[in-house]
DRENTORTOR-403557 format. One record per residue: residue in three letters; x, y, z of N, C-alpha, C in turn. Coordinates in steps of 0.2 Angstrom, whole numbers, plus 5000, padded with zeros to 4 digits. Each point is the difference from the previous one (the first is absolute). Layout:
! DRENTORTOR-403557
type,n.c1,n.c2,n.c3,ca.c1,ca.c2,ca.c3,c.c1,c.c2,c.c3
ALA,X,Y,Z,X,Y,Z,X,Y,Z;
...
This chain:
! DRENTORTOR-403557
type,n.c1,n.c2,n.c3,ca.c1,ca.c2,ca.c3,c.c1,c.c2,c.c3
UNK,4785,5201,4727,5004,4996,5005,4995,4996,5004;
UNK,5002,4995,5001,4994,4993,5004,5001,5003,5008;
UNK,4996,4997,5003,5002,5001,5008,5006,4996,5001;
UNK,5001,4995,4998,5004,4993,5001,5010,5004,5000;
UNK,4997,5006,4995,5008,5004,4999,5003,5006,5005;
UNK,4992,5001,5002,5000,5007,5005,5003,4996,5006;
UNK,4998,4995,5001,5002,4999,5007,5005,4997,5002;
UNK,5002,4995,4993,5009,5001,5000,5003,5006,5000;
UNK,4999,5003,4996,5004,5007,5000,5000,5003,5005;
UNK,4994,4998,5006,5000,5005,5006,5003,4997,5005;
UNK,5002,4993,5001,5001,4995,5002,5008,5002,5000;
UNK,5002,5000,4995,5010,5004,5000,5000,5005,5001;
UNK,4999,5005,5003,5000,5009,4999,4996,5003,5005;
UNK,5000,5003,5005,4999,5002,5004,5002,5007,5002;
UNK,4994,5006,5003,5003,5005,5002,5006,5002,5004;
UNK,5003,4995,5005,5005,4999,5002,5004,4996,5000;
UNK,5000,4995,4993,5007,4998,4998,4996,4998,4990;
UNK,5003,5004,4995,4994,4999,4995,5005,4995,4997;
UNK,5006,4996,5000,5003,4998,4997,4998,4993,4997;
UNK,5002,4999,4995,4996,4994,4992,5007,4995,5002;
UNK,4996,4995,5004,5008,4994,4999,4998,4995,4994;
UNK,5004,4996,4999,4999,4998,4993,5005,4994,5001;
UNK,4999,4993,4998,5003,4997,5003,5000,4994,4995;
UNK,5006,4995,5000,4997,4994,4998,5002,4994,5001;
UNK,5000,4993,4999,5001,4995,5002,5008,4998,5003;
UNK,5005,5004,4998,5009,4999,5000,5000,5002,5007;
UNK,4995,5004,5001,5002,5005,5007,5003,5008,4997;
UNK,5000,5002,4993,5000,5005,4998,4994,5008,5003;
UNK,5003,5005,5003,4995,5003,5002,5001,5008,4997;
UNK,4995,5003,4996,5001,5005,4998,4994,5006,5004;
UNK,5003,5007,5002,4995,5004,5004,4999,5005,4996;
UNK,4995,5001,4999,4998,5008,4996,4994,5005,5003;
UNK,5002,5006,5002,4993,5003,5004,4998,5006,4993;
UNK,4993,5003,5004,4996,5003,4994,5004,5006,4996;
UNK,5003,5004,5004,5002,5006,4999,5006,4998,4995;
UNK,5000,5003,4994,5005,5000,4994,5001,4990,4998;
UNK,4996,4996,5002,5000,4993,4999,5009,4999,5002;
UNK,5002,5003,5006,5006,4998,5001,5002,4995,5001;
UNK,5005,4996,4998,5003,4995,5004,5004,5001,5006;
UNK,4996,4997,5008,5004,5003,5002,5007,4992,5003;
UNK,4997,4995,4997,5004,4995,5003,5001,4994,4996;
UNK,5004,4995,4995,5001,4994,5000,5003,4996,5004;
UNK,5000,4996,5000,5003,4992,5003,5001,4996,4996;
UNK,5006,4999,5001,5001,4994,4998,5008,4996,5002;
UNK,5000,4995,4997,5006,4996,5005,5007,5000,4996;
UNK,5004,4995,5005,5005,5004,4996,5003,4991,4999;
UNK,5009,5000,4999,4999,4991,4999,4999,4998,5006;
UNK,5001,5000,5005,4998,4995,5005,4992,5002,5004;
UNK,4997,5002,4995,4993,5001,5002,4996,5005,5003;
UNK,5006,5004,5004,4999,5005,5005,4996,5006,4996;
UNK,4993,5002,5003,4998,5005,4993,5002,5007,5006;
UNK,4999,5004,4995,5003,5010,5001,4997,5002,4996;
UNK,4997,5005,5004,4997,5007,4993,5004,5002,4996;
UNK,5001,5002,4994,5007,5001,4996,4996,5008,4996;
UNK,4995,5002,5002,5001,5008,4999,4999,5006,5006;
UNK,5002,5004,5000,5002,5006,5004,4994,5004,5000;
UNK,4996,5002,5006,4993,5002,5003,5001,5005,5004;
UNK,4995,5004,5005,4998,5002,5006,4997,4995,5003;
UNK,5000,5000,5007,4999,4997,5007,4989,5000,4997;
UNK,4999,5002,5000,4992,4999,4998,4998,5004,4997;
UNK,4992,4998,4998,4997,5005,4993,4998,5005,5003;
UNK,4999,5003,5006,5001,5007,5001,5007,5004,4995;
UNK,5008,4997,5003,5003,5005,4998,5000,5001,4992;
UNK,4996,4994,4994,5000,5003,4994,4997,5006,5000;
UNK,4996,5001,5004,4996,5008,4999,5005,5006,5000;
UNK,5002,5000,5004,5004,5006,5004,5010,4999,4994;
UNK,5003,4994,4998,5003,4999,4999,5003,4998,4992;
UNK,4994,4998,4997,5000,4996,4993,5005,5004,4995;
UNK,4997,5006,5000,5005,5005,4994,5005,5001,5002;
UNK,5004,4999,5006,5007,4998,5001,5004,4998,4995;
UNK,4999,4992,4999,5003,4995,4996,4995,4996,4996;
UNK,4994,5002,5000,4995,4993,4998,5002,4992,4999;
UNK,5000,4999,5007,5003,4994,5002,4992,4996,4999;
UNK,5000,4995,4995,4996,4997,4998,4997,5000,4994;
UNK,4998,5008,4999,4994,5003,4997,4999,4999,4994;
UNK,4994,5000,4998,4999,5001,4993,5000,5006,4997;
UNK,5004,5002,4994,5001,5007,5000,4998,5003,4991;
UNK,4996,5005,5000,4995,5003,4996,4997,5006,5001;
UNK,4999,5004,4995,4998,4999,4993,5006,4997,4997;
UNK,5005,5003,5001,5006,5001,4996,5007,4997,5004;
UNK,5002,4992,4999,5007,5000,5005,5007,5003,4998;
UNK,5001,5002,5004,5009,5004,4999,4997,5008,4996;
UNK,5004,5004,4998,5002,5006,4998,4996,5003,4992;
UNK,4997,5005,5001,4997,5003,4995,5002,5006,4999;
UNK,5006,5002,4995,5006,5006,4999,4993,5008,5001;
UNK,5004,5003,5005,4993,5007,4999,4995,5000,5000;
UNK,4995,4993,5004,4996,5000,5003,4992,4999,4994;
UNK,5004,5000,4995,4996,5001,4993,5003,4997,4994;
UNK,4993,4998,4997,5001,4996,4993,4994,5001,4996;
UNK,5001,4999,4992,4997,5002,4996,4993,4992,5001;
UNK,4996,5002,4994,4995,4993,5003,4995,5005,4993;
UNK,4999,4997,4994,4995,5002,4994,4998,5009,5000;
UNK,5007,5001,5001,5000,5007,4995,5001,5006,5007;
UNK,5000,4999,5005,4998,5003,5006,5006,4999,5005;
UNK,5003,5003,5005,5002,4998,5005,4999,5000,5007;
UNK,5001,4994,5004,4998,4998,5002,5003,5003,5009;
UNK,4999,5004,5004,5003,5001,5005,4999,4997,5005;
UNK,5003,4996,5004,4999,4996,5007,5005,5003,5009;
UNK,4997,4998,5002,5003,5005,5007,5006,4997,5002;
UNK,5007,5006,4999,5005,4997,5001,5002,4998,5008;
UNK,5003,4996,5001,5003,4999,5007,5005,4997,5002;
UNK,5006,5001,4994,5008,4998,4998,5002,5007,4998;
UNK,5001,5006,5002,5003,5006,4998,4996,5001,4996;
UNK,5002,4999,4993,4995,5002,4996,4996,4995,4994;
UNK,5001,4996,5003,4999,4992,4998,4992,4995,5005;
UNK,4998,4998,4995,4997,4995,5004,5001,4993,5002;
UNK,5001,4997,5006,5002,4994,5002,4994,4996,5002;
UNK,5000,4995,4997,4996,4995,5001,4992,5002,5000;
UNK,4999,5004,4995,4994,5004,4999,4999,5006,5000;
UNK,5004,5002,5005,5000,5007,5003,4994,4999,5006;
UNK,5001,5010,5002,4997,5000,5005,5004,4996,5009;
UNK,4994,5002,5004,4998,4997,5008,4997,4994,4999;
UNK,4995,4998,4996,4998,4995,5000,5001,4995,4993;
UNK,4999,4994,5000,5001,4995,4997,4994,4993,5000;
UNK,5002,4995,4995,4996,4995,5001,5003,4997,5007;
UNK,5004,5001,5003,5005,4998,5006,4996,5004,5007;
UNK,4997,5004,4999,4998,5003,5005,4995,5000,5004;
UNK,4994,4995,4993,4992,4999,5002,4998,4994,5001;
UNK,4994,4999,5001,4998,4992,5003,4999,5000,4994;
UNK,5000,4990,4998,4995,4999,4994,4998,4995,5003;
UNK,4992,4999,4997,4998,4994,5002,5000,4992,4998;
UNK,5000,4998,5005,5003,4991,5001,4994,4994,4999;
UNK,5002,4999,4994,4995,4993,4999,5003,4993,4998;
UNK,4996,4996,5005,5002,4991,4997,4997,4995,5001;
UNK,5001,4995,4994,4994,4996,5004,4998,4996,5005;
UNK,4997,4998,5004,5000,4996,5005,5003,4993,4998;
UNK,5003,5000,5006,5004,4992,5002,5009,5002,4996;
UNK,5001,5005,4995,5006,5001,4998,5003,5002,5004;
UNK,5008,4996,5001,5002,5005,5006,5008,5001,4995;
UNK,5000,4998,4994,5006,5002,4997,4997,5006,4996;
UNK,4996,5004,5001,5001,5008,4994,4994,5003,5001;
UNK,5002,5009,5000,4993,5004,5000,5002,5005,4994;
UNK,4995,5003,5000,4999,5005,4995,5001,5007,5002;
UNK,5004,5004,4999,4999,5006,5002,4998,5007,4993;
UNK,4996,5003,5004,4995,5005,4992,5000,5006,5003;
UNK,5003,5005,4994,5000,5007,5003,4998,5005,4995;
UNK,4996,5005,5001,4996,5003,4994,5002,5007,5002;
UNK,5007,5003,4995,5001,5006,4999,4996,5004,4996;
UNK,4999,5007,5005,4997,5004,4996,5001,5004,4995;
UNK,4999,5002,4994,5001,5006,4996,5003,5005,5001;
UNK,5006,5002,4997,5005,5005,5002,5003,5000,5006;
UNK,5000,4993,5003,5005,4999,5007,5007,5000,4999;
UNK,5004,5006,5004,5004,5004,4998,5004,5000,4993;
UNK,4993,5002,4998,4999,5003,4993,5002,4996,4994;
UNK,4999,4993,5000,4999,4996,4996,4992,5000,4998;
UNK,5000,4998,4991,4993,5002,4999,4997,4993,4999;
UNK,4993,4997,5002,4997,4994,5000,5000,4998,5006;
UNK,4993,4999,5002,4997,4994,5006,5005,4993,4999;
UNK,5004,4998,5002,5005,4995,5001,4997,4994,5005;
UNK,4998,4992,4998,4999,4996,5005,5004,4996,4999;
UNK,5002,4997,5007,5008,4998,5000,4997,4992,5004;
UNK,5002,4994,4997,5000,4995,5004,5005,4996,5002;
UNK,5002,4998,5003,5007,4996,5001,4996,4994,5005;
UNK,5002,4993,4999,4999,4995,5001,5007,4995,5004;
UNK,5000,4999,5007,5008,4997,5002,4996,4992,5001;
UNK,5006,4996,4997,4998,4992,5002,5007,4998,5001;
UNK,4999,4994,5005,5005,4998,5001,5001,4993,5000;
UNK,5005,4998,4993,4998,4993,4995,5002,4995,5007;
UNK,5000,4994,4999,5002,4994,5003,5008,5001,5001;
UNK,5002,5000,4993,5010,4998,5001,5002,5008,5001;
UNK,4997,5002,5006,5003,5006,5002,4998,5007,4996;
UNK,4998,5000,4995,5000,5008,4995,4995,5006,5003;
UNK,5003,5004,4999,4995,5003,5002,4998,5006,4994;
UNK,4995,4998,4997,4997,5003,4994,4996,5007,5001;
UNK,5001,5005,4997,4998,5006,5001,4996,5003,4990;
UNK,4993,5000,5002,4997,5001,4992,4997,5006,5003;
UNK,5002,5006,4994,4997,5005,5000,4997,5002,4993;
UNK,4993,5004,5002,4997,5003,4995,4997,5008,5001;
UNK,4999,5003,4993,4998,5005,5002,4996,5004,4994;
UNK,4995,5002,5001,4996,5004,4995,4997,5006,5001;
UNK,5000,5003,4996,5000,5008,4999,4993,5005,4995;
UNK,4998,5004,5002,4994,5002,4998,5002,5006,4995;
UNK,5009,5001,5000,5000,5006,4997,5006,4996,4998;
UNK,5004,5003,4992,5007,4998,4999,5006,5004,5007;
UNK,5005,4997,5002,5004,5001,5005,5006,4997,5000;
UNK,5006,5001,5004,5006,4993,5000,5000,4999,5005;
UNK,5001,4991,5004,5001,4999,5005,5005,4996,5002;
UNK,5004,5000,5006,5004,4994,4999,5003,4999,5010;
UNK,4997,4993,4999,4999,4995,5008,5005,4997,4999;
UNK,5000,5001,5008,5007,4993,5001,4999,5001,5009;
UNK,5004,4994,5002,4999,4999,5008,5007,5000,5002;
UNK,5002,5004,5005,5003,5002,5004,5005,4997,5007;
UNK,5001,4997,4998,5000,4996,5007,5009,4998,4998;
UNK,5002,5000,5007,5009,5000,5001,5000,4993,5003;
UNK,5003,4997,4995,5004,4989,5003,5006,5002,5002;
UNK,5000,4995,5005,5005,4999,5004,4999,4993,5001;
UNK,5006,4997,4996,4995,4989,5000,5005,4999,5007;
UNK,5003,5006,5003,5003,4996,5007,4993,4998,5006;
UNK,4997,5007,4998,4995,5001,5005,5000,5007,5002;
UNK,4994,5003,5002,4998,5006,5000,5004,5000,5009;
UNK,5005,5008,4999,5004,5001,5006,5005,4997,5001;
UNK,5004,4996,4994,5005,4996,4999,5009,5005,5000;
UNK,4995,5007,4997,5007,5003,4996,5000,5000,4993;
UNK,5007,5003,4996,5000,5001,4997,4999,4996,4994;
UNK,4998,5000,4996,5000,4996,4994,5007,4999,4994;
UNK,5004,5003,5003,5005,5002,4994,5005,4992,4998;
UNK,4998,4996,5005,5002,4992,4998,4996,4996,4997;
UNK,4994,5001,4997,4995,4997,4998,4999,5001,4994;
UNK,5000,4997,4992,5002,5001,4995,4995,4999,4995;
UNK,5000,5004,4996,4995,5003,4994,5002,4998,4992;
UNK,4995,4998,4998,5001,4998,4993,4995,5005,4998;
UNK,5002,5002,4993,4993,5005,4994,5003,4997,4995;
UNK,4995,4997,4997,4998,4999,4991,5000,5006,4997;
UNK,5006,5007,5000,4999,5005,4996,5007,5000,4999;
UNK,5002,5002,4993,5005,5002,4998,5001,5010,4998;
UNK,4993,5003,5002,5000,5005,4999,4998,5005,5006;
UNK,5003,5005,5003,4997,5004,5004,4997,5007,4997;
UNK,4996,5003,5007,4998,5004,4998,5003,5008,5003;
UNK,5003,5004,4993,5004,5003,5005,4996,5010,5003;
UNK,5004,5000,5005,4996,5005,5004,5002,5004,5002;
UNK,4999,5008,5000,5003,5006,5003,5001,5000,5008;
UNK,5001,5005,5002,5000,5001,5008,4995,5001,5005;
UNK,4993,5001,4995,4993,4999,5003,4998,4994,5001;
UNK,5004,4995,4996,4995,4993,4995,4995,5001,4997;
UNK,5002,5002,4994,4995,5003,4996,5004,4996,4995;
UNK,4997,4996,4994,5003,4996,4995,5004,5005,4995;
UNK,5005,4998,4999,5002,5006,4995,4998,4998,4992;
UNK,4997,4994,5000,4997,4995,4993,5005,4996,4998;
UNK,5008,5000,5002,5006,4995,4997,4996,4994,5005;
UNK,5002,4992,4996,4999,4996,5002,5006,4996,4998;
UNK,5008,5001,5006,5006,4999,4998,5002,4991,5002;
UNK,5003,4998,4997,5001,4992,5001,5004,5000,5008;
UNK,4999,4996,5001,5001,4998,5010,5008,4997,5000;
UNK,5001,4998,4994,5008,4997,5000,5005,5006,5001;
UNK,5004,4997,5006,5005,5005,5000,4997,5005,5005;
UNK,4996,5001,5003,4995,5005,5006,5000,4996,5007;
UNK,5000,5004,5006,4997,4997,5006,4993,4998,4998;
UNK,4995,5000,4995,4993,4998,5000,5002,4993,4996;
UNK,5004,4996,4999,5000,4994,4995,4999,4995,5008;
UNK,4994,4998,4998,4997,4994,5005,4998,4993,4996;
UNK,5002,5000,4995,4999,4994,4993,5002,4994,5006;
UNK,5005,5003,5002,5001,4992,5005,5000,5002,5005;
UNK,4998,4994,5007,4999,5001,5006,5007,5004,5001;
UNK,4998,5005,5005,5006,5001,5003,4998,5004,5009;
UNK,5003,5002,5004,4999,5002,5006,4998,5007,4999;
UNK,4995,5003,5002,4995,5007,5001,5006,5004,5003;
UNK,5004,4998,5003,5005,5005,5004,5004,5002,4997;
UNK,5003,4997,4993,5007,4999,4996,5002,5006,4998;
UNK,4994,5004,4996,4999,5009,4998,4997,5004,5004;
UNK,4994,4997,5007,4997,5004,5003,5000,5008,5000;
UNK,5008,5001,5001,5001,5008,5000,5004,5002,4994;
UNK,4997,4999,4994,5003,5001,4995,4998,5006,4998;
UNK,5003,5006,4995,4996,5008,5002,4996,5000,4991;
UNK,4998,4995,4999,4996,5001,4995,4994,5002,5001;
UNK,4996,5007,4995,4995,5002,5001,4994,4997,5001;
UNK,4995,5001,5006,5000,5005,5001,5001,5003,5007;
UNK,5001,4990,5005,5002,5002,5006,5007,5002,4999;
UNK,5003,5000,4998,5008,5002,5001,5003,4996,5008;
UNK,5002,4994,5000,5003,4997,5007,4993,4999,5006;
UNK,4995,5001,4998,4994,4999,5005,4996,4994,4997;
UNK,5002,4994,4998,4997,4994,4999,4998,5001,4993;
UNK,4997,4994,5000,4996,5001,4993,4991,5000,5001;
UNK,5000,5005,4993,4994,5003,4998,5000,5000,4993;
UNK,4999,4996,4997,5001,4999,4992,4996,4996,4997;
UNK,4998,5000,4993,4995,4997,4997,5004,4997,4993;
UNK,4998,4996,4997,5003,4995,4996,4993,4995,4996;
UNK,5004,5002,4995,4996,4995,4995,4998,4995,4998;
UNK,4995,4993,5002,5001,4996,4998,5001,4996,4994;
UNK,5005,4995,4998,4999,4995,4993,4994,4996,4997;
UNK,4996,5002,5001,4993,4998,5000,4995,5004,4996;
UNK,4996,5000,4997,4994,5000,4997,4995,5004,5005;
UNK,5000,5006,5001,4993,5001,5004,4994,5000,4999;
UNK,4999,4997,5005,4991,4997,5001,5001,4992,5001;
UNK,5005,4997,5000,5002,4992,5000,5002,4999,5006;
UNK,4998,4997,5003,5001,4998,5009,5006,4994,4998;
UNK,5006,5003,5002,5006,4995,5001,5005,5002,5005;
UNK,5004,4997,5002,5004,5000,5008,5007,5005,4995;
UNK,5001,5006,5004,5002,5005,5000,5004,5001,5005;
UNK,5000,4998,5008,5004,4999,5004,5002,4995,5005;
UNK,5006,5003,5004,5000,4995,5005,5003,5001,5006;
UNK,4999,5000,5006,5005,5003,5006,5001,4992,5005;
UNK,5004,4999,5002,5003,4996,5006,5004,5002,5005;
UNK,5001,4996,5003,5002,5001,5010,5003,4995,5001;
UNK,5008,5001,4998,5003,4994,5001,5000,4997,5007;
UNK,5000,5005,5005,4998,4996,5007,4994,4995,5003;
UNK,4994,5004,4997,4993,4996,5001,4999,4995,4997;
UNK,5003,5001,4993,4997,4996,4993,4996,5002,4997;
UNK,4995,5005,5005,4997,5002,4994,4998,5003,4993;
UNK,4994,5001,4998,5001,5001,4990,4994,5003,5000;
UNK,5000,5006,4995,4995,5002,4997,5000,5001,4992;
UNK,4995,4996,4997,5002,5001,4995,4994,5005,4995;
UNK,5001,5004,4997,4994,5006,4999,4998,4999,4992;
UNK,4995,4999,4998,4997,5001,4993,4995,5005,4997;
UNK,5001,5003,4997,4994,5005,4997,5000,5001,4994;
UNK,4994,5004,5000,4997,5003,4992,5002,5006,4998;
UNK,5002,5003,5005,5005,5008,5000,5004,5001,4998;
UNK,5003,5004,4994,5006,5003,4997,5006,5001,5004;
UNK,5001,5001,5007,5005,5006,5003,5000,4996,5009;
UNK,5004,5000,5003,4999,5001,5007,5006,5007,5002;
UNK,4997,5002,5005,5004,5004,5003,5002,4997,5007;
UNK,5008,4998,5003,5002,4998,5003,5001,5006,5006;
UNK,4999,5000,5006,5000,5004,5008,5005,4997,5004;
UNK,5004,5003,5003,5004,4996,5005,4998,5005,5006;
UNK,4995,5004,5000,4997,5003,5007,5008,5009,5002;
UNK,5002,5002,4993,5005,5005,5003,4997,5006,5002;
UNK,4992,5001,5001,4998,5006,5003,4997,4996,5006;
UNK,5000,4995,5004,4998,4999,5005,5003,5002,5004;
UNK,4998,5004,5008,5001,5004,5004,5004,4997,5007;
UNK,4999,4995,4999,5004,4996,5006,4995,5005,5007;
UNK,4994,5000,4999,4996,5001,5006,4995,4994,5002;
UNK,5000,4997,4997,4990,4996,5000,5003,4991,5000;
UNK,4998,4997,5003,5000,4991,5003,4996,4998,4998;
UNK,5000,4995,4998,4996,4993,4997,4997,4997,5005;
UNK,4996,4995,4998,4996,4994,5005,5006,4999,5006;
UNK,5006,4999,4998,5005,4995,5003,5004,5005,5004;
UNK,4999,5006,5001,5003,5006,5004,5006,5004,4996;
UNK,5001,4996,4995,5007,5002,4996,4996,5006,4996;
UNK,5004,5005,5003,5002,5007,4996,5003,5000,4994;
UNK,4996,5002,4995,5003,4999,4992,5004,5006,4998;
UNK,5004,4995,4997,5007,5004,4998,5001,5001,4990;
UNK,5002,5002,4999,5002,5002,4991,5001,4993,4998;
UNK,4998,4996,4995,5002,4992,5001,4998,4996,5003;
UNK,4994,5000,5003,4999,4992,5005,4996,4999,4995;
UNK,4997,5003,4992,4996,4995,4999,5002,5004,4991;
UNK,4996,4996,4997,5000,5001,4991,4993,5000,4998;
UNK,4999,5006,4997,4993,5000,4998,5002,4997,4991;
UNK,4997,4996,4998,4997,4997,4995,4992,5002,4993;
UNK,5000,5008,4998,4994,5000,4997,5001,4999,4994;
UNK,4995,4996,4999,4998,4999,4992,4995,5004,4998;
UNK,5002,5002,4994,4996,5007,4999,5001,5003,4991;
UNK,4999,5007,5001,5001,5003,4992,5006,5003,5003;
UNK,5002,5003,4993,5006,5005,5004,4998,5005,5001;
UNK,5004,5004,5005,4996,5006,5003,5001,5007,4995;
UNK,4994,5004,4999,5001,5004,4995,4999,4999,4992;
UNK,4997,4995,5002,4996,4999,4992,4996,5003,4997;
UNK,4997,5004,5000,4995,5004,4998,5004,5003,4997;
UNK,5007,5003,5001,5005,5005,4996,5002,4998,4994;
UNK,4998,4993,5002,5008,4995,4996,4997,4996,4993;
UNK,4996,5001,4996,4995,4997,4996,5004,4995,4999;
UNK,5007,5000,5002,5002,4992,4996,5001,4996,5003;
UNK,4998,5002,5008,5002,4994,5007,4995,4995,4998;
UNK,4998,4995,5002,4991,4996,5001,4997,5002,5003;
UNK,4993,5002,4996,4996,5005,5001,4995,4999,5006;
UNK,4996,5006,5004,4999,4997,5005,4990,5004,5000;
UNK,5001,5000,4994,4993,5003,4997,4994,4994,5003;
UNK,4996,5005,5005,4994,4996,5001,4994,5004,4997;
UNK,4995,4995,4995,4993,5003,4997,4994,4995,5003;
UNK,4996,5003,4998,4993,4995,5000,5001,4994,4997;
UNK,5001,5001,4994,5002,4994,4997,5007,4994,4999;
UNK,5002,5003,5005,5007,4998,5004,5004,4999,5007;
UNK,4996,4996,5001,4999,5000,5009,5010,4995,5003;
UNK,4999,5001,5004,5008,4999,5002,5002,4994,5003;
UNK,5004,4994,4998,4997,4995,5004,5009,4999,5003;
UNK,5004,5000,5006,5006,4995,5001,5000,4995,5006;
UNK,5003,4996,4996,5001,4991,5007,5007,5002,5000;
UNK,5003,5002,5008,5005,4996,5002,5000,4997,5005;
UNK,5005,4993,5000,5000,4994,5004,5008,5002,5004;
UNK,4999,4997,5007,5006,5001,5005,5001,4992,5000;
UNK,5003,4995,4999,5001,4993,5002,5006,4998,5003;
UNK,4999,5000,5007,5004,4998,5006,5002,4993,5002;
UNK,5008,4999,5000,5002,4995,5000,5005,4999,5004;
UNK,5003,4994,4998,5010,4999,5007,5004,4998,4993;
UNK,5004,5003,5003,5007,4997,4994,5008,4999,5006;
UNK,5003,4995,4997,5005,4998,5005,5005,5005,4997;
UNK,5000,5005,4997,5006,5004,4997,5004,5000,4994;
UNK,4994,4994,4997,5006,4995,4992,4997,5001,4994;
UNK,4994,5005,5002,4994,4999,4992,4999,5009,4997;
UNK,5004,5004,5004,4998,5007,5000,5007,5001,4993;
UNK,5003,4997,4998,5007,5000,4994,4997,5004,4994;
UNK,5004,5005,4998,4999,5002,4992,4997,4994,4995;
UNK,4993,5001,4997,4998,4995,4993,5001,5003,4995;
């Protein structure tokens, strides 16, 4: 690393405030601190120009410490995102036990700890103020996943708004892994309320269906005819409390298949706010998103903006594998080797719409 990078990198991050601003010429501003490469903030505007943070946070990088495994608002989440049926999986003849801490299930890796929990370090070049690089080196048998895991993730934030997210990872032992970033939109604005008027589109005609742990049962049942058919825009609030598994009437928590080719970076989703205008339009290289609408949020903990979050003020968006793949040999596999290292781009590309372009295609 040159000095030229060291002293940028030190330059944004600080023992009393370590956060990565990242910025670019539209007035686009994205904030990420070290700890789990969280996002703790975007901005952006709406149609009449006014920008808002449109994800859901803690007041500062202190409370990710004490806070993050709440909700992992922001986070990047690893080894393993979503649900691992029994805490174990088989892996070249052998099975594999990981530390549960979903009943008997492991969630988002398992265990107290996560890639969410620990600093990684922050590199960029001097004079960039649109992107850094965040690098994390798991160790062997980290909550009993096998292989030295190095994780990099790369945030830039393009000209016409995107904000592009490239991750990689390599492994010193065969293992399965699977990342996605965390983070709950609200395109009214963080502290705004609920999202249940704000409307979503998925390029899936398939979902994924799940017991009452969320644990995939391996059916991949068609969306027509179900609360899960989002082929066309429609409003988040429409089925909110529909009692489909696995929340049963507590939001959505589901995952769905994309019509896409995995490993192909193409636009997969969509959400808008017909009151602000604004638009997020999501593309990846991911097989699966799992949709959050926050129903285990505790109605304790406030945001920047003092607003106390509630079940619904925000929708999480992960793109990712499906949960429990290891079990499922016939889901998209999430096998990482030495000679197979892990690569996904997804893109966030924020815009205004006057409420006339969001129509069934």
């Amino acid at each position: 690393m040159t000095i030229a990078i060291l002293l940028a990198a030190a330059a944004q991050t600080s023992a009393a405030d370590p956060t990565v601003t990242l910025r670019n010429a539209r007035g686009m501003v994205v904030r990420v601190i070290p700890q789990g490469a969280i996002i703790t903030a975007i901005e952006v505007p709406d149609r009449n120009g006014r920008m808002a943070n449109v994800v859901l946070g803690y007041p500062t990088p202190a409370d990710y410490r004490t806070k993050v495994r709440k909700n992992g608002f922001g986070a990047t989440i690893g080894r393993y995102a979503g649900r691992i049926d029994n805490a174990r999986f088989p892996l070249d003849g052998r099975t594999i036990q990981l530390t549960a801490n979903d009943g008997v299930n492991a969630l988002h890796g398992g265990g107290d700890q996560g890639f969410d929990t620990v600093d990684w370090t922050v590199t960029r070049a001097a004079g960039k103020q649109d992107r850094a690089t965040f690098t994390l080196v798991s160790p062997d048998g980290f909550q009993g996943f096998p292989g030295q895991v190095t994780v990099t993730l790369t945030y830039h934030v393009l000209a016409d708004n995107t904000l592009r997210m490239d991750y990689t990872a390599r492994t010193t032992r065969p293992t399965v892994i699977n990342l996605t970033n965390h983070s709950y939109y609200n395109l009214a604005g963080e502290g705004s309320g609920s999202v249940r008027g704000q409307r979503l589109q998925l390029n899936a005609t398939r979902y994924v269906a799940a017991d009452a742990a969320g644990i995939p049962t391996g059916a991949l049942p068609p969306v027509a005819g179900t609360p899960l058919d989002f082929r066309c825009a429609r409003a988040i609030g429409d089925d909110l409390d529909s009692t489909t598994p696995p929340m049963n009437g507590r939001g959505y928590n589901h995952a769905w298949l994309f019509d896409k080719p995995a490993g192909k970076l193409a636009p997969v989703a969509r959400l808008s706010d017909p009151v602000s205008g604004r638009t997020m339009t999501v593309a990846t290289t991911e097989p699966s998103v799992q949709a959050y609408t926050g129903g285990y949020i505790d109605g304790q903990d406030a945001g920047p903006s003092g607003h106390v979050y509630q079940p619904g003020d925000g929708i999480a968006l992960e793109m990712q594998h499906i949960s429990d793949s290891p079990n499922h040999p016939a889901f998209p596999s999430t096998l990482l080797t030495p000679a197979r290292p892990y690569r996904q781009t997804t893109t966030l590309h924020f815009g205004v719409t006057d409420g006339k372009d969001d129509a069934c295609k």
